[in-house]
Each structure stands twice: as structure tokens, then as C-alpha cells.
C-alpha positions in Angstrom: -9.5 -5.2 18.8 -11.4 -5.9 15.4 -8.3 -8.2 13.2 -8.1 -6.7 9.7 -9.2 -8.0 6.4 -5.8 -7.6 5.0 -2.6 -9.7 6.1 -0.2 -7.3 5.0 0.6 -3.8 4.2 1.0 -4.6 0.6 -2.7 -5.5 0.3 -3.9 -2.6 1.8 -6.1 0.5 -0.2 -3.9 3.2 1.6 -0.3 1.0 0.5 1.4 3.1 -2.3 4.5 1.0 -4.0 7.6 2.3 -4.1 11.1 1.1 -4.6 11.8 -2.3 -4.3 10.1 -3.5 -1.8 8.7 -0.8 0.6 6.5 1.8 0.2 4.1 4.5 2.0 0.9 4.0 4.1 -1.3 7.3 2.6 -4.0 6.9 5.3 -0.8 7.8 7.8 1.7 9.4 5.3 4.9 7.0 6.7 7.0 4.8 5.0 6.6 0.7 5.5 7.1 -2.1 3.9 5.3 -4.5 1.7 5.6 -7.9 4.0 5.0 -6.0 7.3 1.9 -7.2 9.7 -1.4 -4.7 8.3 -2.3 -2.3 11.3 -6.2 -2.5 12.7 -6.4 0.8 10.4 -6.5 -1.6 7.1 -9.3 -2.1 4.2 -9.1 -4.6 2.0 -8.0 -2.8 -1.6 -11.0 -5.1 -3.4 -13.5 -4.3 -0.3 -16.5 -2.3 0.1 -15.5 1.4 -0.2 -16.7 3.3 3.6 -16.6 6.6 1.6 -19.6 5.7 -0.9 -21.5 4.3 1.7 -21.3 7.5 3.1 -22.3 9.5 0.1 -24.9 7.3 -0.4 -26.1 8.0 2.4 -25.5 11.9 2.8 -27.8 12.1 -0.7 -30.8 10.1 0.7 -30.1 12.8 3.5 -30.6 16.3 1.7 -33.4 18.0 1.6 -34.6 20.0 -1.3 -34.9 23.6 -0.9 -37.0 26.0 -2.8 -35.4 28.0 -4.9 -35.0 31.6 -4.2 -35.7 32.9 -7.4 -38.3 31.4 -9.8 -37.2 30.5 -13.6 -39.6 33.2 -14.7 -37.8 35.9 -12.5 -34.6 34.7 -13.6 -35.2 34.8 -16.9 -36.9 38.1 -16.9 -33.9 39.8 -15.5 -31.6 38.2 -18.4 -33.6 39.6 -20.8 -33.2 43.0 -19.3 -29.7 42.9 -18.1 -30.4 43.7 -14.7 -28.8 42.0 -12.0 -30.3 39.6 -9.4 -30.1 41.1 -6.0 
């Protein structure tokens, strides 16, 4: 098993403060505690964000369609008040 890049819950992107000192683990929506062990489920609160990485890559990703109506025929049918169908 892969050991974590945090030491402790407390340092943790999904830790959420509250109280004292405990708090709630968002990613699995239970309350722990600041000091405790981090599981193998935790990311570093400075590190690299996974979800932007994605993104990124979902953008290089999508293809371009053609649209289904040209700007002319679009705005031809403002300027008659007709609807698109």
C-alpha cells in the first residue's frame, strides 16, 4: 500500500476543523480527529490538485462540433421573430 503524503488528518485537503480539536474527513463524511494517523485516502492540502489534472485533460479531449445552425440563419430568424426548430 502506497504511504500518504500527509502524517496526519489535520493536514489533509478533505480535514474540515471543528471544535477543539476534532473535526470531519469530507472525502468520507465521519468525524476524526486532528492528531490521528492520515488514511491511504490522503492528499497533501498544498499538493497537486487530481481534479485539474483531470480537466485539463478532459479539454485537450473535446472535439469541436459544427454548429447546427449557422450565425446567418440565426440571425435571420431574430430578425423575424420566428423560432428556430
Amino acid at each position: 500500500m502506497k504511504t500518504p503524503l500527509t502524517s496526519a488528518c489535520r493536514h489533509c485537503r478533505h480535514y474540515t476543523p471543528e471544535g477543539r480539536r476534532g473535526g470531519v474527513c469530507d472525502l468520507l463524511s465521519v468525524p476524526v480527529q486532528s492528531q490521528w494517523k492520515a488514511c491511504s485516502l490522503a492528499v497533501s492540502a498544498f499538493g497537486l490538485s487530481w481534479e485539474n489534472i483531470e480537466i485539463g485533460r478532459l479539454q485537450e479531449q473535446t472535439v469541436m462540433q459544427e454548429p447546427v445552425v449557422t450565425v446567418a440563419e440565426r440571425n435571420a430568424y431574430q430578425w423575424t421573430g420566428r423560432a428556430l426548430t
